[in-house]
N, C-alpha and C positions, 0 to 999 in steps of 0.2 A: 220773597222777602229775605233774601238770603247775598251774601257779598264776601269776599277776599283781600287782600290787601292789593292783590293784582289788580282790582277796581277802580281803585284811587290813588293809587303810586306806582313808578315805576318797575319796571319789573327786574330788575337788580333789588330794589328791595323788597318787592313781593317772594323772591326766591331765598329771602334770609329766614333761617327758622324760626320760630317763634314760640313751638311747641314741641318739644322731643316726641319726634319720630310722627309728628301729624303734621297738617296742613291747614291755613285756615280757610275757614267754609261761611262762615255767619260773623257779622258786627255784632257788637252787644248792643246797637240800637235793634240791627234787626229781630234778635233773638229777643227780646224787649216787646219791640212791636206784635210779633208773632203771639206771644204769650198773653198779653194783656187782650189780643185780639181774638183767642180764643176763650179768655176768659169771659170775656162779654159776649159771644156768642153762646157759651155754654148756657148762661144766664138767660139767655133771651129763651132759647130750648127748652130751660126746666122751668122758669115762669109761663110760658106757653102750656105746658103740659100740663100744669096745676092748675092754667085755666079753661084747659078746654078735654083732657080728661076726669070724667065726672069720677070715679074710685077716687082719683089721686088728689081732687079738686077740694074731694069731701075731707079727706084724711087731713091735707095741710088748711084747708080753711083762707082766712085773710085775702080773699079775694083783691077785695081794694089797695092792698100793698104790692098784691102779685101783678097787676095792672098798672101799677106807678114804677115797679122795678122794671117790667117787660118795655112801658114804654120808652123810660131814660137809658136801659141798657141797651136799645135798636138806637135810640136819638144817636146817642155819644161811642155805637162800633165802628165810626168811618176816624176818629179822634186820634186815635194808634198810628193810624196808615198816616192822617195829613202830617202828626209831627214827624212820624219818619222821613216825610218830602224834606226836611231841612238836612237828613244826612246824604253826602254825596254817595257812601257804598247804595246806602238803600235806592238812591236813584237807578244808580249803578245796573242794579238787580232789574228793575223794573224795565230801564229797558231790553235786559239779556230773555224776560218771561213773554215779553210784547213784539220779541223775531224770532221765525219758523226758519230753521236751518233745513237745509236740504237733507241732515243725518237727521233731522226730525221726523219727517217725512217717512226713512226710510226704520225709525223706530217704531212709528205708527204701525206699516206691513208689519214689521217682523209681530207683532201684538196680535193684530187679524191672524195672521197664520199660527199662534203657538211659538213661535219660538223667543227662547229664554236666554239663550246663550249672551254675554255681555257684546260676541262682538257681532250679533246678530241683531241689537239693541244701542246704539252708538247715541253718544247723548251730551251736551256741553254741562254746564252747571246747571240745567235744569232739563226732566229730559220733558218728551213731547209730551206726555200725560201731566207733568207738570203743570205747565205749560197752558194745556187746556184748562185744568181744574183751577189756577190762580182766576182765567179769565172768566170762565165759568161762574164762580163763588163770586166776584166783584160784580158783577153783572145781578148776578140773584140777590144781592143784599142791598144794589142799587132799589129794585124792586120791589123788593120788603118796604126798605125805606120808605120809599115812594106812597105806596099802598095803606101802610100802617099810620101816613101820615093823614091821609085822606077817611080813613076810619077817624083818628082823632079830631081832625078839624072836619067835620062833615060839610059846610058851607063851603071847604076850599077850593072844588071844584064842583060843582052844579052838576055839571053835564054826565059827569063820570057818578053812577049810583053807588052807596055804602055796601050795598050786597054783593055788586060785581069786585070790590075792592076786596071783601071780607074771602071771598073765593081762591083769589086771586094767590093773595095771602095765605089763607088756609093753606093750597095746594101747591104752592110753593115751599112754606114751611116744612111738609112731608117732604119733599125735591131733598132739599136742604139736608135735614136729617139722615135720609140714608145716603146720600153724598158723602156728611163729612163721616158717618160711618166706615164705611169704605176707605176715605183718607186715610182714619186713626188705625183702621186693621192693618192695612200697607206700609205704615206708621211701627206697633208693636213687631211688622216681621222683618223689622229692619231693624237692629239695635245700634247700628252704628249710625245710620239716620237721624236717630233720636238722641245719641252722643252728639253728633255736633249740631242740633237744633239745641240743645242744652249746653254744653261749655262752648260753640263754637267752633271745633275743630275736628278733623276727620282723619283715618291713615291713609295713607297713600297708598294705601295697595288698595286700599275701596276705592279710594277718588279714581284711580288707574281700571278698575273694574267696570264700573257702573256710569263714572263721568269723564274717561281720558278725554275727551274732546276738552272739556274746562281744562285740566291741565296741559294740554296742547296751544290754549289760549292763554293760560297762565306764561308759559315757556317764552311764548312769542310774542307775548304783550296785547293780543286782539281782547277785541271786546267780540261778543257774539254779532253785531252786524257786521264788523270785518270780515270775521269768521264762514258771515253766510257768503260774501262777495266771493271768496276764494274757493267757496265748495260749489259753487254753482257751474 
């Protein structure tokens, strides 16, 4: 969920500053989308927890509110993502997270093996773990969705039992959890990360670090499936 001006214009004016001495990295739809979209996820997480850990279930109480929040905030987390389909970056993005470049590939070894180095770790605007974990998460809230809907309407599908649902659910829920755990740690060890998920913009000597292949793209105007054509 993340985009440039190199996205959606050309690259003469992708390459005009915008920002003393950064780059841009995020739309303000996408940093929008993002946010709102973990807001609702959070929601779902702590309403879950107060209903199905019993200390914490007893402490806040209102069960029947934490059940109405839980379920409206699952119904309405895909709402984020569909308005962002209306902006062109956000597209933009979506299809840069939905192609494996061949320096993907070779970002994934270098992870198996331990090594850290950036140019042992080669990555576009999103790197492979990215990559994975957007497709990942989109897939498991498909899931959720799905499941949580079948708990609520019990008659929706016959065939399919409330119990295999409620499992399903449960043990995805936990997936879930320590997933975006993990995100948010990788997240705080990164402060400039967190800089241009909030204003937008990044330095250039990180984007040159961690993402020179995006700015190699930015330079030359590709998008990441160009990108892959000529690395392959």
């Amino acid at each position: 969920m993340r985009s440039t001006a190199g996205s959606t214009e050309r690259t003469g004016t992708a390459a005009r500053p915008e920002h003393p001495g950064g780059i841009r990295r995020f739309s303000t739809t996408e940093r929008m989308v993002h946010r709102a979209t973990g807001y609702l996820m959070l929601l779902c997480l702590v309403t879950a927890a107060c209903l199905y850990l019993g200390p914490l279930a007893q402490l806040v109480g209102r069960r029947h509110l934490m059940v109405t929040v839980h379920e409206w905030s699952g119904i309405t987390l895909p709402v984020p993502f569909l308005l962002g389909l209306l902006s062109p970056a956000f597209r933009a993005d979506l299809r840069r997270l939905n192609r494996f470049a061949v320096y993907d590939r070779q970002w994934l070894r270098a992870v198996r093996r331990r090594r850290t180095s950036p140019e042992a770790r080669p990555a576009g605007k999103f790197n492979a773990g990215q990559k994975l974990y957007a497709g990942w998460i989109a897939g498991a809230v498909l899931v959720m969705m799905f499941t949580g809907l079948l708990m609520w309407f019990m008659g929706l599908l016959p065939f399919i039992s409330r119990t295999s649902a409620i499992f399903v659910h449960d043990v995805l829920a936990w997936a879930i959890t320590f997933v975006l755990l993990g995100h948010m740690r990788r997240a705080f060890e990164d402060p400039e990360a967190r800089l241009g998920m909030r204003t937008g913009y990044v330095s250039r000597s990180w984007a040159e670090r961690h993402h020179s292949r995006w700015l190699h793209e930015e330079r030359t105007g590709q998008t990441s499936g160009h990108a892959d054509e000529h690395t392959r």
